[in-house]
C-alpha positions as CSV (number, residue, x, y, z in Angstrom):
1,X,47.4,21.8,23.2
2,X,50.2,19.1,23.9
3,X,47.3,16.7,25.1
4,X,45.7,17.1,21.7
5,X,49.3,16.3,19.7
6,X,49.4,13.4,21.7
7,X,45.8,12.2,21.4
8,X,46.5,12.6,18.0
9,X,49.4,10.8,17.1
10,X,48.4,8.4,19.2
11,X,45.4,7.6,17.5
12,X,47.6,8.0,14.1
13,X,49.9,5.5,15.6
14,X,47.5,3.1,16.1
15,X,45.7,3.5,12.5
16,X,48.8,2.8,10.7
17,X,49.9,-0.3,12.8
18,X,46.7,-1.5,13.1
19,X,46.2,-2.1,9.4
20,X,49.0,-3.3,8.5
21,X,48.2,-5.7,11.4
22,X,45.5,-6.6,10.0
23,X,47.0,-7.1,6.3
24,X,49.1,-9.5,8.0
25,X,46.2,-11.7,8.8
26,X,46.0,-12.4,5.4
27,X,49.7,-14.1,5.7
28,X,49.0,-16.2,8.5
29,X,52.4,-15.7,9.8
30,X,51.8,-12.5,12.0
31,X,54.2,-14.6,15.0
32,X,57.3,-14.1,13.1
33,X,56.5,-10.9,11.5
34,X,54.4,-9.2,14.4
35,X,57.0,-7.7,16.7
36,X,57.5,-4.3,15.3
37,X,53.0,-3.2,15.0
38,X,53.0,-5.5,18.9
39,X,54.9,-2.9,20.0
40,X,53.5,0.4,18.3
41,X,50.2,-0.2,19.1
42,X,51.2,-0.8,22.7
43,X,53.0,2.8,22.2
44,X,49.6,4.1,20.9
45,X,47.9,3.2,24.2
46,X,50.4,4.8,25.8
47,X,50.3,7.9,24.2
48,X,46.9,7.9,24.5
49,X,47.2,7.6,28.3
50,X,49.7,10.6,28.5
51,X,47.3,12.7,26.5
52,X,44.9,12.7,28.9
53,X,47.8,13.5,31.6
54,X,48.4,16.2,29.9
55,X,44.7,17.7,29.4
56,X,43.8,16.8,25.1
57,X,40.4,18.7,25.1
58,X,37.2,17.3,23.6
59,X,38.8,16.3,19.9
60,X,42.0,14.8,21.2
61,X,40.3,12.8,23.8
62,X,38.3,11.0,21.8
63,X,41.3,10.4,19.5
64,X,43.2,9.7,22.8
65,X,40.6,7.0,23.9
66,X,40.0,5.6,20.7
67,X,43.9,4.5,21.0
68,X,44.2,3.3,24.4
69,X,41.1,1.3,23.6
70,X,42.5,-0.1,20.5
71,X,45.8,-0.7,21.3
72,X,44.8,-2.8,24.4
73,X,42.5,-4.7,22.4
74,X,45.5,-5.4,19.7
75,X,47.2,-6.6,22.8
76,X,44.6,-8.7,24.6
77,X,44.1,-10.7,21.1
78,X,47.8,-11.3,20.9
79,X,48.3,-12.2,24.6
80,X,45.1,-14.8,24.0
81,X,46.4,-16.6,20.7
82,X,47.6,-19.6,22.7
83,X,46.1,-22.9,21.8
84,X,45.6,-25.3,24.5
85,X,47.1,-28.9,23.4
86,X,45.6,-31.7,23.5
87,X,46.2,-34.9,22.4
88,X,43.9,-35.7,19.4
89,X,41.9,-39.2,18.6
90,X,43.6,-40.0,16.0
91,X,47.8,-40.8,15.7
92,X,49.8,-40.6,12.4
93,X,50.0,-44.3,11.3
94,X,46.4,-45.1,12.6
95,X,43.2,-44.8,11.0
96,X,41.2,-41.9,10.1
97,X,37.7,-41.8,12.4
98,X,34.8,-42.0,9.4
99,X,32.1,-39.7,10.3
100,X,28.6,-39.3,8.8
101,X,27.2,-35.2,8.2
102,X,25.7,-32.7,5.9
103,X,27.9,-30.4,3.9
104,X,26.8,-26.5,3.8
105,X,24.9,-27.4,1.1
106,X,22.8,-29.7,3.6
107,X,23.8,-32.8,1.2
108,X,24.9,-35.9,2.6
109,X,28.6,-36.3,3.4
110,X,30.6,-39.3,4.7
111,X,34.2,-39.4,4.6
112,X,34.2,-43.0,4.0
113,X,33.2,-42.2,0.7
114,X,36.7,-40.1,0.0
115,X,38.4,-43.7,0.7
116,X,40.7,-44.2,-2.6
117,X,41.7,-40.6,-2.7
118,X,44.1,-38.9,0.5
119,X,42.8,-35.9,1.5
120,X,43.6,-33.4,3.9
121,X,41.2,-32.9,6.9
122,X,40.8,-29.4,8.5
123,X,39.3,-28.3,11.5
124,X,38.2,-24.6,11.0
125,X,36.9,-22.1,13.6
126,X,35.2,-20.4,11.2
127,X,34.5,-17.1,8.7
128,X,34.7,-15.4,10.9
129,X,38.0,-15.8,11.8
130,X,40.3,-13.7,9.1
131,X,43.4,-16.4,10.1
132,X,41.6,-19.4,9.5
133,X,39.7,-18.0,6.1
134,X,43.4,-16.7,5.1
135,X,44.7,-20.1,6.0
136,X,42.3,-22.0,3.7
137,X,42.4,-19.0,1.0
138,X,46.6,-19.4,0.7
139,X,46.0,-23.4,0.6
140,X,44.4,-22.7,-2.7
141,X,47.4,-22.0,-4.2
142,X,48.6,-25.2,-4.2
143,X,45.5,-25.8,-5.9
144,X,47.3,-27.3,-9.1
145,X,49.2,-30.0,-7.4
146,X,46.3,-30.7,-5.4
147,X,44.0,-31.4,-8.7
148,X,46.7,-33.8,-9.9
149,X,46.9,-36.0,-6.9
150,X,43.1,-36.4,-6.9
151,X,43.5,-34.4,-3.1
152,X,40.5,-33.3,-1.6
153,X,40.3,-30.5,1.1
154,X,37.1,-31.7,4.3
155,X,37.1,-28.5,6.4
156,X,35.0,-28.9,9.9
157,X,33.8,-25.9,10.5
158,X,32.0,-24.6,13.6
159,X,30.0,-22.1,12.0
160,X,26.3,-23.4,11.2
161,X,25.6,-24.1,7.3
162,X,23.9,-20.5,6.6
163,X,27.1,-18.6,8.2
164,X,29.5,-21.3,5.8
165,X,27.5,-20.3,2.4
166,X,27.6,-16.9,3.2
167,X,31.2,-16.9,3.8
168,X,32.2,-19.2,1.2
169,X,30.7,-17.0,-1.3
170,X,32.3,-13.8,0.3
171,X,36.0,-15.5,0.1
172,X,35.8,-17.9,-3.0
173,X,37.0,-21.0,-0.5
174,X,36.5,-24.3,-3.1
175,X,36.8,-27.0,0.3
176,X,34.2,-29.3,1.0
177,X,32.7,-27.8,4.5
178,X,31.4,-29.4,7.3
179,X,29.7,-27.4,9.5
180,X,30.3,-28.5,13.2
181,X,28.2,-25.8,15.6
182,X,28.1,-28.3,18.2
183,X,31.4,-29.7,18.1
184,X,30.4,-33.0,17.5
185,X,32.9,-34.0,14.9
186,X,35.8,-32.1,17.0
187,X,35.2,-33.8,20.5
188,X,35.1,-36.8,18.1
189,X,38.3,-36.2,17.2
190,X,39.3,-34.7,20.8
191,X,40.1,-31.3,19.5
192,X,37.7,-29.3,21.1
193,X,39.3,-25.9,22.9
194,X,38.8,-25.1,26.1
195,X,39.7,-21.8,26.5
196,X,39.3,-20.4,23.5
197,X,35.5,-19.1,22.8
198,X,34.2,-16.8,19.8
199,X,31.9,-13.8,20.6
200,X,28.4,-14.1,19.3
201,X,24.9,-11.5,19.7
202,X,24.0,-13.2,22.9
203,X,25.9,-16.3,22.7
204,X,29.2,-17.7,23.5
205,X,30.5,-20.8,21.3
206,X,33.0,-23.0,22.2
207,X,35.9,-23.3,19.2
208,X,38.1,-26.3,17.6
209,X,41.7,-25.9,18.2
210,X,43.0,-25.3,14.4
211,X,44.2,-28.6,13.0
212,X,45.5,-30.2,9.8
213,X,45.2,-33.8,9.3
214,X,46.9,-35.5,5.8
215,X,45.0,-38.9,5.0
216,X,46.2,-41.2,2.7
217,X,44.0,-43.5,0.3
218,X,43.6,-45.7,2.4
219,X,42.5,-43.6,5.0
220,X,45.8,-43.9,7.1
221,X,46.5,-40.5,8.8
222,X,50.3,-39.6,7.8
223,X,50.9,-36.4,9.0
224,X,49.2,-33.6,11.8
225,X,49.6,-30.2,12.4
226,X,47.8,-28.5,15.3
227,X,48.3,-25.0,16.3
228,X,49.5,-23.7,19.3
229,X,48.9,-20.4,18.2
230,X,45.9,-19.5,16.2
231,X,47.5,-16.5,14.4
232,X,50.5,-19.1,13.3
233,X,49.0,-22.1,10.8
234,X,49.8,-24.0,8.0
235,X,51.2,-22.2,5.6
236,X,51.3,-23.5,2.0
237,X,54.8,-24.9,1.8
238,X,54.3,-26.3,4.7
239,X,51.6,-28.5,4.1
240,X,53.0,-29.3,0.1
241,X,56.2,-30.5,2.0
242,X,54.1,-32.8,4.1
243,X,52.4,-34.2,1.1
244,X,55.4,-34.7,-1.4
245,X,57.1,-36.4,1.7
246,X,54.2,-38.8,2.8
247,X,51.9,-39.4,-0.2
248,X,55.4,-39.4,-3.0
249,X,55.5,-38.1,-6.2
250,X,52.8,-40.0,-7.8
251,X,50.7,-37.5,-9.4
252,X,46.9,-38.9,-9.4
253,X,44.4,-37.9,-12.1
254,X,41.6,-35.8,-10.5
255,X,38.7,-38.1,-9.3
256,X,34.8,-37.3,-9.6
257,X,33.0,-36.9,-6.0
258,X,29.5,-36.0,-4.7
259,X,30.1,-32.7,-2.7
260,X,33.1,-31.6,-4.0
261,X,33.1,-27.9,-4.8
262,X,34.7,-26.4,-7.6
């Protein structure tokens, strides 16, 4: 009977720190916030292991197992957010590197043709990925400053262009989007991970380390942020703060361009 009790409330444990793990996501600041839901669904797994010590019986096993499971799982994803670093291609003062590509859309896309308007270049593991789509979802609202600078969001993404449209439909994301299976665009800009890999049906693919990149007008990088955790990113004060302190105060009227959605 106690092994049951514990099976259960272990499994309890772990529901209720598990989703509001998961709402977190949507903050993209689980690092500073994740402490307390780390640890309880650690406890679950450990409740779950002294359920079966103690005998839990068909129904509190599974509930037992379902925890231990679980709350390792919360913990291996935590204990593999580390980004490798590396330094990237490009240096804040030097020039962006122009590169030629379709957009999901499979239209044309250079970003020599964004040259006259800064714009902010992200590289984006992809949809899959709740941190990087809540990343790029919170960017949005920042939205109205953006439109008045004429600033464009590019996000390289290194999901193929059926797994972008599906995804940009799903979560409403208005960037132009690259997609980058291959990596090409991210070794071009040496920012390709290599320890991190995403899980797919019979493949594994390699991943971008999440990056930020504000480009000026003239197409001079003035400011990068990459992660070194891919559950911490850019939040949306951060990167205004980066573009009121390199780009001014000038306020640009929005500018027409081929690709641009929304």
């Amino acid at each position: 009977m106690t092994g049951s009790v514990l099976g259960f409330a272990a499994a309890a444990l772990l529901g209720v720190a598990g989703i509001r793990w998961l709402r977190l996501m949507r903050e993209v600041r689980i690092p500073q916030r994740i402490t307390p839901y780390l640890l309880a669904t650690g406890a679950a797994a450990l409740l779950g292991v002294a359920a079966f010590a103690r005998g839990p019986g068909v129904a509190g096993g599974i509930a037992a197992a379902a925890a231990i499971v679980g709350g390792l799982a919360f913990l291996a994803l935590y204990a593999a957010s580390g980004q490798a670093q590396k330094v990237a291609a490009v240096a804040v003062g030097g020039r962006v590197l122009d590169f030629v590509a379709s957009d999901d859309q499979e239209r044309p896309f250079a970003l020599a043709g964004l040259r006259g308007r800064p714009f902010l270049l992200k590289f984006f593991r992809g949809h899959w990925c709740p941190y990087c789509v809540a990343e790029l979802r919170r960017w949005e609202e920042l939205r109205p400053e953006l439109d008045a600078r004429g600033l464009v969001i590019v996000a390289v993404c290194a999901d193929s262009a059926e797994k972008i449209r599906q995804g940009r439909g799903k979560h409403g994301l208005r960037a132009v989007m690259v997609p980058d299976p291959q990596l090409a665009i991210t070794d071009l800009y040496n920012l390709r991970n290599p320890r991190n890999f995403a899980p797919q049906p019979g493949v594994i693919i390699p991943l971008p380390i999440p990056t930020t990149l504000l480009v000026d007008a003239a197409g001079i990088v003035r400011w990068i942020d990459q992660s070194t955790d891919y559950m911490r990113r850019s939040d949306p004060e951060r990167v205004l703060a980066a573009i009121r302190e390199h780009l001014g105060d000038r306020r640009e009227s929005a500018l027409p361009m081929a690709g641009a959605q929304g």
